[in-house]
PDB file of N, CA, C and O in Angstrom:
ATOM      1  N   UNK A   1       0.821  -1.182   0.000  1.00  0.00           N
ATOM      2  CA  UNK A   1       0.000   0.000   0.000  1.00  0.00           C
ATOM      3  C   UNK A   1       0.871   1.254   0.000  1.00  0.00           C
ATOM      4  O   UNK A   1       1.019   2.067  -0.913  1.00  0.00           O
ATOM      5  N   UNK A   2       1.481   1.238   1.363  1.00  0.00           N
ATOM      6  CA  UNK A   2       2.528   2.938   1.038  1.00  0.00           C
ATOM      7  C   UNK A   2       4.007   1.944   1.251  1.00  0.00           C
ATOM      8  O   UNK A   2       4.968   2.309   1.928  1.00  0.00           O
ATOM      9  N   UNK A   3       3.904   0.466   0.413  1.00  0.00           N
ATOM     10  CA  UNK A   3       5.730   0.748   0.142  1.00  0.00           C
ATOM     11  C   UNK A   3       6.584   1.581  -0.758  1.00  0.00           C
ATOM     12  O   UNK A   3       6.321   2.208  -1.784  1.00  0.00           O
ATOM     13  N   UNK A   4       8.022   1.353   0.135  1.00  0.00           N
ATOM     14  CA  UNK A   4       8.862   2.822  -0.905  1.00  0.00           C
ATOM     15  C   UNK A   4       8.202   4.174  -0.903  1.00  0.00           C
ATOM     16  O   UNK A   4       8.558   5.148  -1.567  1.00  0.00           O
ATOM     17  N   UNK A   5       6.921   4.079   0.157  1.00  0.00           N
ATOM     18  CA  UNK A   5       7.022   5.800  -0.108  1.00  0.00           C
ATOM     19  C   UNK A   5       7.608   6.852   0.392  1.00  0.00           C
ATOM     20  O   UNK A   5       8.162   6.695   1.480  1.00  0.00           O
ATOM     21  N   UNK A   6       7.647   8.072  -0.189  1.00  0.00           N
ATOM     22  CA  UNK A   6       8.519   8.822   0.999  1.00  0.00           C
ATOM     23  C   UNK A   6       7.517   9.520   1.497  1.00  0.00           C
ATOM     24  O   UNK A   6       6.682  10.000   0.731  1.00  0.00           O
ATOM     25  N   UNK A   7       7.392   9.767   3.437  1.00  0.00           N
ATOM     26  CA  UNK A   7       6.205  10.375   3.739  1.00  0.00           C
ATOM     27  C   UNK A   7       7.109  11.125   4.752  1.00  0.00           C
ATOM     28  O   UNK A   7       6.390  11.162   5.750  1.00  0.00           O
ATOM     29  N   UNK A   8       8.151  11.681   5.036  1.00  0.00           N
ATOM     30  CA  UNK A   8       8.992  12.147   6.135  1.00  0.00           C
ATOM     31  C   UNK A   8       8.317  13.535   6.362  1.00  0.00           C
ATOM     32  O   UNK A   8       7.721  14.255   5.561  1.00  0.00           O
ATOM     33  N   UNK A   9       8.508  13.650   7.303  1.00  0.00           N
ATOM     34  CA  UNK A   9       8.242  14.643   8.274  1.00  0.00           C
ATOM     35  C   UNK A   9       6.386  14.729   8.285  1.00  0.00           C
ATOM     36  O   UNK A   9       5.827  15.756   8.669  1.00  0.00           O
ATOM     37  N   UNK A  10       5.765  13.764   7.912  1.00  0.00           N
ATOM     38  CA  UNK A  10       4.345  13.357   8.081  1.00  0.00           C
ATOM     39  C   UNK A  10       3.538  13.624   9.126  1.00  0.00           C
ATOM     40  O   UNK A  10       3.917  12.935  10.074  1.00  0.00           O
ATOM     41  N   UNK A  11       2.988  14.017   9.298  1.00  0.00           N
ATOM     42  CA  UNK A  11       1.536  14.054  10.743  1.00  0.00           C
ATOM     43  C   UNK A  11       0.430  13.084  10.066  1.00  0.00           C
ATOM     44  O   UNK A  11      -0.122  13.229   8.975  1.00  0.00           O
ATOM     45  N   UNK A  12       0.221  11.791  11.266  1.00  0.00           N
ATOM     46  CA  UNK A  12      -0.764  10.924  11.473  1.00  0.00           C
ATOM     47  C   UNK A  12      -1.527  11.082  12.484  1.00  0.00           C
ATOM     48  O   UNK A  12      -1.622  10.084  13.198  1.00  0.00           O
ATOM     49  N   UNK A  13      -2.304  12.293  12.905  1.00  0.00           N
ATOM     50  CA  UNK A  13      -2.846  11.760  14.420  1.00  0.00           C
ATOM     51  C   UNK A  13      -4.542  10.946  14.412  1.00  0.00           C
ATOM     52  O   UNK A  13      -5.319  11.151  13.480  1.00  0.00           O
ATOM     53  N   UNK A  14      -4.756  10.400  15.125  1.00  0.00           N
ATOM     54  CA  UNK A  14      -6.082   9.404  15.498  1.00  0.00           C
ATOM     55  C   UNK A  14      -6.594   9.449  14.085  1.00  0.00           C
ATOM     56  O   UNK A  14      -7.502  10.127  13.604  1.00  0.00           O
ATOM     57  N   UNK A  15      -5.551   8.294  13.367  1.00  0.00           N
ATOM     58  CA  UNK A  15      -6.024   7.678  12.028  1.00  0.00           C
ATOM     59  C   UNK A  15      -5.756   5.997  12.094  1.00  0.00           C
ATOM     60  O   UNK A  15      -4.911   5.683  12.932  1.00  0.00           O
ATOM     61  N   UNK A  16      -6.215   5.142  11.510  1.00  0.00           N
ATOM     62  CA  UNK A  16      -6.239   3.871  11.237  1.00  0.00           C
ATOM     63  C   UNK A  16      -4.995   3.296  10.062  1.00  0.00           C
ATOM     64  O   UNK A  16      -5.005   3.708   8.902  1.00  0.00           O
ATOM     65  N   UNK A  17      -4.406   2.728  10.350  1.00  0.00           N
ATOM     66  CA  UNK A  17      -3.148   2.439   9.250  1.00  0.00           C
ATOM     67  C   UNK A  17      -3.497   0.558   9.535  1.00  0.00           C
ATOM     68  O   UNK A  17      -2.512   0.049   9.000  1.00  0.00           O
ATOM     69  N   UNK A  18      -4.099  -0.247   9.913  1.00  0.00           N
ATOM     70  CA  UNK A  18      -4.479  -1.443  10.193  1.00  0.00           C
ATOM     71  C   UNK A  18      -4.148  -2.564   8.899  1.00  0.00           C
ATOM     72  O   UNK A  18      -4.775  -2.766   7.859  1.00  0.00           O
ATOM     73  N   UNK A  19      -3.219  -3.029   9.294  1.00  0.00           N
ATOM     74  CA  UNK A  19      -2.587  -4.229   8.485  1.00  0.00           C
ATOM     75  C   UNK A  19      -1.727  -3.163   7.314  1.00  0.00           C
ATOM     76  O   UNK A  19      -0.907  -3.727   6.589  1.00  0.00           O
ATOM     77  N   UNK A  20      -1.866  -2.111   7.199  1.00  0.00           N
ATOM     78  CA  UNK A  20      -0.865  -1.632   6.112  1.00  0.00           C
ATOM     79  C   UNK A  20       0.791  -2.027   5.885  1.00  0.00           C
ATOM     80  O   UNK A  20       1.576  -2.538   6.685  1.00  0.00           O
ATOM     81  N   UNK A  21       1.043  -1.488   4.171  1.00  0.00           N
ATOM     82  CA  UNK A  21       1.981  -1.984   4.684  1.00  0.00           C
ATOM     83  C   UNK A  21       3.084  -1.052   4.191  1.00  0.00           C
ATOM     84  O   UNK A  21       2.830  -0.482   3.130  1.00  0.00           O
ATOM     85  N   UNK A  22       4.213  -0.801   4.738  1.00  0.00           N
ATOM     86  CA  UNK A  22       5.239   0.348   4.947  1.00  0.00           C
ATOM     87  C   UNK A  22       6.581  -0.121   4.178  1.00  0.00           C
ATOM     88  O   UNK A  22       7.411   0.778   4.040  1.00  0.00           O
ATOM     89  N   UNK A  23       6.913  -1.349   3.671  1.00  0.00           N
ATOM     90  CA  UNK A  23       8.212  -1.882   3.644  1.00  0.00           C
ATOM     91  C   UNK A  23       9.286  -0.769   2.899  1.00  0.00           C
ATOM     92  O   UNK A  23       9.152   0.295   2.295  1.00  0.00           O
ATOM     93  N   UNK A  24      10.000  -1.316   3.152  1.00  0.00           N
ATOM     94  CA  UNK A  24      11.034   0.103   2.378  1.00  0.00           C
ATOM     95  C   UNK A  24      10.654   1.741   2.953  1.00  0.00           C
ATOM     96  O   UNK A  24      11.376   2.735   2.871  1.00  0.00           O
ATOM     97  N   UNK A  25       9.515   1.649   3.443  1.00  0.00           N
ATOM     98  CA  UNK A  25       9.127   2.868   3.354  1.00  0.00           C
ATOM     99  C   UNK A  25      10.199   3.941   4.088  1.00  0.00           C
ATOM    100  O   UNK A  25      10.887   3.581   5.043  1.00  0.00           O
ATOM    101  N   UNK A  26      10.254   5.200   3.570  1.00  0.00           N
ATOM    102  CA  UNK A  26      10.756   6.377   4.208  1.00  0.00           C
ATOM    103  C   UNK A  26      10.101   7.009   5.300  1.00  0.00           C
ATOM    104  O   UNK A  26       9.374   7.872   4.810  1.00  0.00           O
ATOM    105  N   UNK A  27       9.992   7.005   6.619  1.00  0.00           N
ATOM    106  CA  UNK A  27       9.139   7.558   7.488  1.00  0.00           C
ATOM    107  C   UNK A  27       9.429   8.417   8.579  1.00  0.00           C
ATOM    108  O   UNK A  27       8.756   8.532   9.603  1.00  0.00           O
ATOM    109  N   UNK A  28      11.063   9.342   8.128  1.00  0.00           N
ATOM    110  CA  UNK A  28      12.011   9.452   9.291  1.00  0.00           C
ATOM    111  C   UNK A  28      11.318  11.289   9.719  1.00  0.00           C
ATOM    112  O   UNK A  28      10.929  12.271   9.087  1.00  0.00           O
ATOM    113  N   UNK A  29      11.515  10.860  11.239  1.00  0.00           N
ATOM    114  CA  UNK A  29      10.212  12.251  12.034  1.00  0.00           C
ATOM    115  C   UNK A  29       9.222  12.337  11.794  1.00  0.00           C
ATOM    116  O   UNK A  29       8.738  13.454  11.977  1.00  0.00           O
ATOM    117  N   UNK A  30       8.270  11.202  11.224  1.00  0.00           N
ATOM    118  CA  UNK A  30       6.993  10.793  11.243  1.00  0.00           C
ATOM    119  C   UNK A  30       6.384  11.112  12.535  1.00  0.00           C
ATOM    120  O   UNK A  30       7.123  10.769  13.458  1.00  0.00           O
ATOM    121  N   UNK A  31       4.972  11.808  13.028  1.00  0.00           N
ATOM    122  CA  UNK A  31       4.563  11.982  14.030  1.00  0.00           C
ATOM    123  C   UNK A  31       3.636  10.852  13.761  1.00  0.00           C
ATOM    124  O   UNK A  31       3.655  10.432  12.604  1.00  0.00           O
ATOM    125  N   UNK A  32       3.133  10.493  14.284  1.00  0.00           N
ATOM    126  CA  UNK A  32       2.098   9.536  14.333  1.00  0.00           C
ATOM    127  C   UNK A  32       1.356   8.841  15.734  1.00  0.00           C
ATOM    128  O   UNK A  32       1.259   7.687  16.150  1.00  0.00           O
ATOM    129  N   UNK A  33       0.962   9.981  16.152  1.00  0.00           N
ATOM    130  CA  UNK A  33       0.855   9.993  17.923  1.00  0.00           C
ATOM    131  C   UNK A  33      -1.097   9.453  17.628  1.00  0.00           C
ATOM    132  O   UNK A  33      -2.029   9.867  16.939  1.00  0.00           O
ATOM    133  N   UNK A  34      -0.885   8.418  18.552  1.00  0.00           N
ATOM    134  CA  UNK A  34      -2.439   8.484  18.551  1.00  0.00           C
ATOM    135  C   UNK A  34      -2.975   7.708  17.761  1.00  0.00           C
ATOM    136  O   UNK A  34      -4.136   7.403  18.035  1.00  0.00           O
ATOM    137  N   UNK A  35      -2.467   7.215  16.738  1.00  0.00           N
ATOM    138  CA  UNK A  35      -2.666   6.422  15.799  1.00  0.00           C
ATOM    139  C   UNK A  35      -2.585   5.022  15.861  1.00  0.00           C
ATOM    140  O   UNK A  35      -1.796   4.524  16.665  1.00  0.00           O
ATOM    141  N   UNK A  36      -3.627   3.945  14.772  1.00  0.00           N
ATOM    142  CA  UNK A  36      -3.666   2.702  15.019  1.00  0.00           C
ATOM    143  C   UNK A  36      -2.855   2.162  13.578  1.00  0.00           C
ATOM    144  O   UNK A  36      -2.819   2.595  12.426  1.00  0.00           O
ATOM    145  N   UNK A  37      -2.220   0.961  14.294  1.00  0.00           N
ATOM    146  CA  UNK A  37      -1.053   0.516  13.540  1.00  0.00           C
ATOM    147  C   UNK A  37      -1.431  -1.206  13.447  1.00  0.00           C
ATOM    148  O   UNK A  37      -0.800  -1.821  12.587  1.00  0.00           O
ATOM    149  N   UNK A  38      -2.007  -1.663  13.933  1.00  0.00           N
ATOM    150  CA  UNK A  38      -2.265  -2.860  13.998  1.00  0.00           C
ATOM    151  C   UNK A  38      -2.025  -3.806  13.414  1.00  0.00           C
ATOM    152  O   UNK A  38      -2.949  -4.181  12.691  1.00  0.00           O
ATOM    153  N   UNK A  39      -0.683  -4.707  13.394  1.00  0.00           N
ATOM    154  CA  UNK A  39      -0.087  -5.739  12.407  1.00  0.00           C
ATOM    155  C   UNK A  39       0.387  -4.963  10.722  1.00  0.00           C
ATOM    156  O   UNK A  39       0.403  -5.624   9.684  1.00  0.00           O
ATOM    157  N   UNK A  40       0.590  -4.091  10.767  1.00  0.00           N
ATOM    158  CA  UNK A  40       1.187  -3.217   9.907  1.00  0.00           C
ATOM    159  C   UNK A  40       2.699  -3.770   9.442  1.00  0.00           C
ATOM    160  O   UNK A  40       3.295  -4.534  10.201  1.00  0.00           O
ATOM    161  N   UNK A  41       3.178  -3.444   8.427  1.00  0.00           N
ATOM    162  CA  UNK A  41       4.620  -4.022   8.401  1.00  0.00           C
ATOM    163  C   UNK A  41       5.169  -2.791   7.657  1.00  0.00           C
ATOM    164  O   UNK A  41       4.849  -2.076   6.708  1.00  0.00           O
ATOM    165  N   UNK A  42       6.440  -2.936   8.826  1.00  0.00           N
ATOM    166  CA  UNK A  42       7.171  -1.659   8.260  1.00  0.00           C
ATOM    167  C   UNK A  42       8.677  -2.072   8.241  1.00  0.00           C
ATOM    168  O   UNK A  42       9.529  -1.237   8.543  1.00  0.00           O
ATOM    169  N   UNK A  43       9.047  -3.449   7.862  1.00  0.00           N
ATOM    170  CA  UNK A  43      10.002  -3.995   7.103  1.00  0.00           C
ATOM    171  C   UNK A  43      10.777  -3.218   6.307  1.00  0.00           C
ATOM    172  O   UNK A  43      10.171  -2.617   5.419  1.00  0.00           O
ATOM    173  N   UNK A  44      11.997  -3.058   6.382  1.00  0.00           N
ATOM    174  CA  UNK A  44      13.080  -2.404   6.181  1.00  0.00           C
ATOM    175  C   UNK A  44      12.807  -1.002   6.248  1.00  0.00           C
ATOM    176  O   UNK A  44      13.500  -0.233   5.582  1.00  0.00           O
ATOM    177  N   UNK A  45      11.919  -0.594   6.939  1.00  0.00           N
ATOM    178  CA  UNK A  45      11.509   0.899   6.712  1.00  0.00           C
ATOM    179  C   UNK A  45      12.837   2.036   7.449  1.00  0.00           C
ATOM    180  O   UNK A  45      13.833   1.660   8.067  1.00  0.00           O
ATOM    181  N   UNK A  46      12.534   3.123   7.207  1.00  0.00           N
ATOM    182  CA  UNK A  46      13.709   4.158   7.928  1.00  0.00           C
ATOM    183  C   UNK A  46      12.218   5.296   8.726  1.00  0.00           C
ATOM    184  O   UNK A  46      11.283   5.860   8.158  1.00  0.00           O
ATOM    185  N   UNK A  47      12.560   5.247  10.045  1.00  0.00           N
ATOM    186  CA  UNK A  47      11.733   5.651  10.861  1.00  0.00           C
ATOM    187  C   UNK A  47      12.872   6.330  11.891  1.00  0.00           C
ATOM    188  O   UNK A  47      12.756   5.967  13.061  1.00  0.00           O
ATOM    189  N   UNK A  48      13.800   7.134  11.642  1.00  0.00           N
ATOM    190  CA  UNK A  48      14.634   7.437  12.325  1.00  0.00           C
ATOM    191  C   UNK A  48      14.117   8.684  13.025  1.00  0.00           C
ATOM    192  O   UNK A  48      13.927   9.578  12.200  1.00  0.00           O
ATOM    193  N   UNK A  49      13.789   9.086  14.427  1.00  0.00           N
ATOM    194  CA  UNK A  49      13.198  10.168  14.587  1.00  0.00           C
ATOM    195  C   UNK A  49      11.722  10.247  14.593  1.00  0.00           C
ATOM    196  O   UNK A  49      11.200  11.362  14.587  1.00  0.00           O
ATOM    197  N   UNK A  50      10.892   9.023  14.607  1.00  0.00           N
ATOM    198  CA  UNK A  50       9.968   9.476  14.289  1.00  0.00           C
ATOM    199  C   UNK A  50       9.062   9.059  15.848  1.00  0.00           C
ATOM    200  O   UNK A  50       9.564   8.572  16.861  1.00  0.00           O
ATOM    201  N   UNK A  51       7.673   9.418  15.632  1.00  0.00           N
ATOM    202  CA  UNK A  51       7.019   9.268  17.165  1.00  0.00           C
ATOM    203  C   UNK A  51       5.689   8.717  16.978  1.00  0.00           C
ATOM    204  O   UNK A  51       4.819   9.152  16.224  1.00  0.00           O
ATOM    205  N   UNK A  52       5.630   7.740  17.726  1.00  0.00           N
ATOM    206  CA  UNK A  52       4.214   6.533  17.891  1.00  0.00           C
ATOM    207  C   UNK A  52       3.989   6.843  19.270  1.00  0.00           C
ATOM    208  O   UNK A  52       3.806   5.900  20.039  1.00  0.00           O
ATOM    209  N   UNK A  53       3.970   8.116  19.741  1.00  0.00           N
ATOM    210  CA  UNK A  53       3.153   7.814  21.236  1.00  0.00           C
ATOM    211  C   UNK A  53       1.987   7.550  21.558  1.00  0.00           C
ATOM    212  O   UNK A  53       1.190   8.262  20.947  1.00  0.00           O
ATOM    213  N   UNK A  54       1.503   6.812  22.277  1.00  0.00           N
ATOM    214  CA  UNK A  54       0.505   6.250  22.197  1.00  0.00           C
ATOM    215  C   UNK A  54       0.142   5.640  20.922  1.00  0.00           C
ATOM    216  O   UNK A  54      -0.986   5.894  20.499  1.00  0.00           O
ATOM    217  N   UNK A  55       0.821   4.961  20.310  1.00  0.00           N
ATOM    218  CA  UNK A  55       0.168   4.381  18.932  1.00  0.00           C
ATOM    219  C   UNK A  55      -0.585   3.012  19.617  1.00  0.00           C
ATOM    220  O   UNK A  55      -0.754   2.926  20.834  1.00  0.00           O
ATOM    221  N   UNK A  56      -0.997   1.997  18.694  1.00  0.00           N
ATOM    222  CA  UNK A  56      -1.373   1.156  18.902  1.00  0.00           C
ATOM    223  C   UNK A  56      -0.385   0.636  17.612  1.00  0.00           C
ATOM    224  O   UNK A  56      -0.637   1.097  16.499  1.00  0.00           O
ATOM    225  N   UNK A  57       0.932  -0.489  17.798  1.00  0.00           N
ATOM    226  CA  UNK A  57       1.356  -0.995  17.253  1.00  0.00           C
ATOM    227  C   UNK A  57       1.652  -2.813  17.075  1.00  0.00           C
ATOM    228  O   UNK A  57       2.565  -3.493  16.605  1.00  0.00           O
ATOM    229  N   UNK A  58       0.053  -3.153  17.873  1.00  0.00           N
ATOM    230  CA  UNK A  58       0.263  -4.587  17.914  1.00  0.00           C
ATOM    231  C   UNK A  58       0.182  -5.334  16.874  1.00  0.00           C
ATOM    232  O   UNK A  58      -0.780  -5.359  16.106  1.00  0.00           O
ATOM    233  N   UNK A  59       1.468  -6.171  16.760  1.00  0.00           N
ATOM    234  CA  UNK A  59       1.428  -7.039  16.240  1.00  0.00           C
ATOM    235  C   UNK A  59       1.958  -6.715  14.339  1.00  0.00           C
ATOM    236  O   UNK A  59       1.778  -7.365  13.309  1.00  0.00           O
ATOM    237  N   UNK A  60       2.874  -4.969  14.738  1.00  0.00           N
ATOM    238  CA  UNK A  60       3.364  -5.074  13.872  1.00  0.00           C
ATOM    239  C   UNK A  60       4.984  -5.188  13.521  1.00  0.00           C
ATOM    240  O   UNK A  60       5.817  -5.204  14.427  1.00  0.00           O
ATOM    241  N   UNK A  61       5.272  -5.249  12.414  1.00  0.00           N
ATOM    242  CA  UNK A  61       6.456  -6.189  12.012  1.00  0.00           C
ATOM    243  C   UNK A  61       7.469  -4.740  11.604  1.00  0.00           C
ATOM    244  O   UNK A  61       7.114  -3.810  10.880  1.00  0.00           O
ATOM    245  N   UNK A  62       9.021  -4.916  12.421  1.00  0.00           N
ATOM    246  CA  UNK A  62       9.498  -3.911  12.478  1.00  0.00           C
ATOM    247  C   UNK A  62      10.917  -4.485  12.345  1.00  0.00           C
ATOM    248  O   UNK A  62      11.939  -3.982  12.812  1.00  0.00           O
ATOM    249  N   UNK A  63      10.770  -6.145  11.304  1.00  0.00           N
ATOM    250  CA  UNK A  63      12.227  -6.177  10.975  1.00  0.00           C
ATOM    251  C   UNK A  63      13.194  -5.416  10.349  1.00  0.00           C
ATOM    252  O   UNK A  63      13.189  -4.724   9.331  1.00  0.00           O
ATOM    253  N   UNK A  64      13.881  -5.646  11.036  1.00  0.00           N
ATOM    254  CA  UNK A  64      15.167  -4.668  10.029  1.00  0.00           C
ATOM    255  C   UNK A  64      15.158  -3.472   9.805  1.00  0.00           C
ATOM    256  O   UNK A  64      15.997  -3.000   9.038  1.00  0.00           O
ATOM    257  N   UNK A  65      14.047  -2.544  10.520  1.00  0.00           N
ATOM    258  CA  UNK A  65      14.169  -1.193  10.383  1.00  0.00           C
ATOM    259  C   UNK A  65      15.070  -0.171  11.182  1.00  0.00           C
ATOM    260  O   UNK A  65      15.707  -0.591  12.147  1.00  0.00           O
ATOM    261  N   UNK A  66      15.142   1.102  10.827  1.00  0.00           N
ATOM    262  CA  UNK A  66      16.195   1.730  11.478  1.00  0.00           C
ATOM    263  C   UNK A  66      14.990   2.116  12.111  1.00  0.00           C
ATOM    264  O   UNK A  66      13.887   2.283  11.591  1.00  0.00           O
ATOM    265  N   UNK A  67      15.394   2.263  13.528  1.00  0.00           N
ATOM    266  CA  UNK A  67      14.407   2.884  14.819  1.00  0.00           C
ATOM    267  C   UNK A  67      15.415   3.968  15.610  1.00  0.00           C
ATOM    268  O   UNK A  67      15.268   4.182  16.814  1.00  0.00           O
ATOM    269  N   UNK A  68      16.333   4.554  14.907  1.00  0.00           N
ATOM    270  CA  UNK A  68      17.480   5.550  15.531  1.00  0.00           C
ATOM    271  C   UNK A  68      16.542   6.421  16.334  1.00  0.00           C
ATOM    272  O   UNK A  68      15.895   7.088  15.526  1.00  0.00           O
ATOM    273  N   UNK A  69      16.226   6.675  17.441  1.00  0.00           N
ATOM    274  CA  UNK A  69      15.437   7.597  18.068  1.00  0.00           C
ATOM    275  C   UNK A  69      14.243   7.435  17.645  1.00  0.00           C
ATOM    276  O   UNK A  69      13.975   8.473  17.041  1.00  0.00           O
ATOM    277  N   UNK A  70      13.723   7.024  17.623  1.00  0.00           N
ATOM    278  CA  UNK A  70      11.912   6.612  17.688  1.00  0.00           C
ATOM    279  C   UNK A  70      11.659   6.603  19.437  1.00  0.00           C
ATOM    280  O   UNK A  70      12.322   6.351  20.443  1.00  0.00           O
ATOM    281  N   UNK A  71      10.441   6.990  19.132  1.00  0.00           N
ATOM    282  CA  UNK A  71       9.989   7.263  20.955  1.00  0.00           C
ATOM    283  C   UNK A  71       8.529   6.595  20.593  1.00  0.00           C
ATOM    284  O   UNK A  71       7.554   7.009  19.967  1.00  0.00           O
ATOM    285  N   UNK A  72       8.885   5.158  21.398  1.00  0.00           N
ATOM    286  CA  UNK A  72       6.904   4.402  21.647  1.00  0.00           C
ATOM    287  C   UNK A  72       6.742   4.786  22.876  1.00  0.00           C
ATOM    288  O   UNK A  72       6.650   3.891  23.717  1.00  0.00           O
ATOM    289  N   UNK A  73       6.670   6.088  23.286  1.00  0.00           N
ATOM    290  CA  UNK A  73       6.528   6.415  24.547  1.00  0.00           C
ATOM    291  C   UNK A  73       4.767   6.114  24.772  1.00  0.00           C
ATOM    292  O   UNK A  73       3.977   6.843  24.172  1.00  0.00           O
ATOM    293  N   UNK A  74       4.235   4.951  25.708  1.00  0.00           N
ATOM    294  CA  UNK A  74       3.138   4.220  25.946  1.00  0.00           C
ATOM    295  C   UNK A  74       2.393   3.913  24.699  1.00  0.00           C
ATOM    296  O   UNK A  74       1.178   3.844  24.515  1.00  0.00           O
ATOM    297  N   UNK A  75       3.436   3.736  23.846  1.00  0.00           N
ATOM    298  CA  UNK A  75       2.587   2.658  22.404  1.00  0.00           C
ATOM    299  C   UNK A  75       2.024   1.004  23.082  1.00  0.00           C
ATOM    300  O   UNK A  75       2.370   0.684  24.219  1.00  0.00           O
ATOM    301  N   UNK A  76       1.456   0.402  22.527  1.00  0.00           N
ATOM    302  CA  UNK A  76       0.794  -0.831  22.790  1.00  0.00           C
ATOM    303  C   UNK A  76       1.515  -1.727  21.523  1.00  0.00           C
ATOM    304  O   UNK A  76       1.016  -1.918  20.413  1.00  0.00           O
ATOM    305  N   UNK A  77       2.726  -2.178  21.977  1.00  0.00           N
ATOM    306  CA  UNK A  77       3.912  -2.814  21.017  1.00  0.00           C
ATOM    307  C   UNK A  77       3.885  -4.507  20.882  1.00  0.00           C
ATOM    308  O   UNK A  77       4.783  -5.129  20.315  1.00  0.00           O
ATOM    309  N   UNK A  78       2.404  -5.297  21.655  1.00  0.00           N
ATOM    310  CA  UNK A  78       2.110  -6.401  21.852  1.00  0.00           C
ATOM    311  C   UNK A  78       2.274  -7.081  20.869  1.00  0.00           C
ATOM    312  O   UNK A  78       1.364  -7.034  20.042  1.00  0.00           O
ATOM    313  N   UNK A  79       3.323  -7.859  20.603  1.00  0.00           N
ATOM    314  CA  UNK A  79       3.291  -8.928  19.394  1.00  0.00           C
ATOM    315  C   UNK A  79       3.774  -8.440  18.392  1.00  0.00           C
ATOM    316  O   UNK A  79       3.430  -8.818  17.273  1.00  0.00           O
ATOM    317  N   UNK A  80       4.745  -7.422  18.610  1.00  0.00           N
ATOM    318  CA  UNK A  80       5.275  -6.853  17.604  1.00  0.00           C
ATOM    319  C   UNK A  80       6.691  -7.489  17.324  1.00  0.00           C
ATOM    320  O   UNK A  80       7.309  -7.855  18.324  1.00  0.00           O
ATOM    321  N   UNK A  81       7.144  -7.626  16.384  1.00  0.00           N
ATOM    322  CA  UNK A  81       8.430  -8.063  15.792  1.00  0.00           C
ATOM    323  C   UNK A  81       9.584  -6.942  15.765  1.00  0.00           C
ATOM    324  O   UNK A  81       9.323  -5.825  15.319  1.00  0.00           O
ATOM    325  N   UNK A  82      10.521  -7.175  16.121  1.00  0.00           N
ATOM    326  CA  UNK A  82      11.974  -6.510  16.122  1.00  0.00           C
ATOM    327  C   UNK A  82      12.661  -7.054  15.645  1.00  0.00           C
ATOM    328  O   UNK A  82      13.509  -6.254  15.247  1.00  0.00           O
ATOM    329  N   UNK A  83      12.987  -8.282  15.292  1.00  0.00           N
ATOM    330  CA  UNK A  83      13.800  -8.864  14.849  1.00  0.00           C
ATOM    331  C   UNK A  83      14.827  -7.997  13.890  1.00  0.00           C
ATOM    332  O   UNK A  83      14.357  -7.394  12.925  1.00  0.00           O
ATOM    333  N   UNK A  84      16.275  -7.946  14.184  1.00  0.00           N
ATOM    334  CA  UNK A  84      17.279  -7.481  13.403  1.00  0.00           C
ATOM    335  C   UNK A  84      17.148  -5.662  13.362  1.00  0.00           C
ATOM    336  O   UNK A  84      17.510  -4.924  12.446  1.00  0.00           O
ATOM    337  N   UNK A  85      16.587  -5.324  14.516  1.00  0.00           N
ATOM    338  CA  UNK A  85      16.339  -3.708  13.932  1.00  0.00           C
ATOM    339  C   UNK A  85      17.555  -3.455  15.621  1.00  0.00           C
ATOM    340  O   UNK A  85      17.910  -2.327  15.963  1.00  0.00           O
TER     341      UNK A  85
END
């Protein structure tokens, strides 16, 4: 859906992103406070800087991404994948 896109410096607030999918995607200082993420995959994505507070990110897939300063400050990260990031 939004792979490879570039969406940097983006505002998401109290929107639905549910099963989407991000791979490659560019997402670095993405705000995205408030927002539902739900099994989303953001596989190899670059999210450097960016902010899910309070997101709802269960159960999504966050292999291999750069998370250089990302803040899930009280995201809901249940079942989410890290693997290799």
């Amino acid at each position: 859906m939004f792979d490879n896109a570039s969406l940097l410096f983006s505002n998401f607030f109290i929107v639905k992103f549910n099963n989407a999918s991000f791979k490659g995607a560019e997402l670095s200082e993405v705000r995205a406070e408030n927002a539902s993420f739900t099994n989303a995959n953001f596989e190899n994505a670059k999210l450097e800087q960016a902010s899910f507070k309070e997101a709802n990110l269960r159960g999504a897939n966050f292999t291999n991404a750069n998370l250089n300063c990302t803040d899930f400050t009280n995201a809901n990260l249940k079942d989410a994948n890290f693997e290799g990031t």
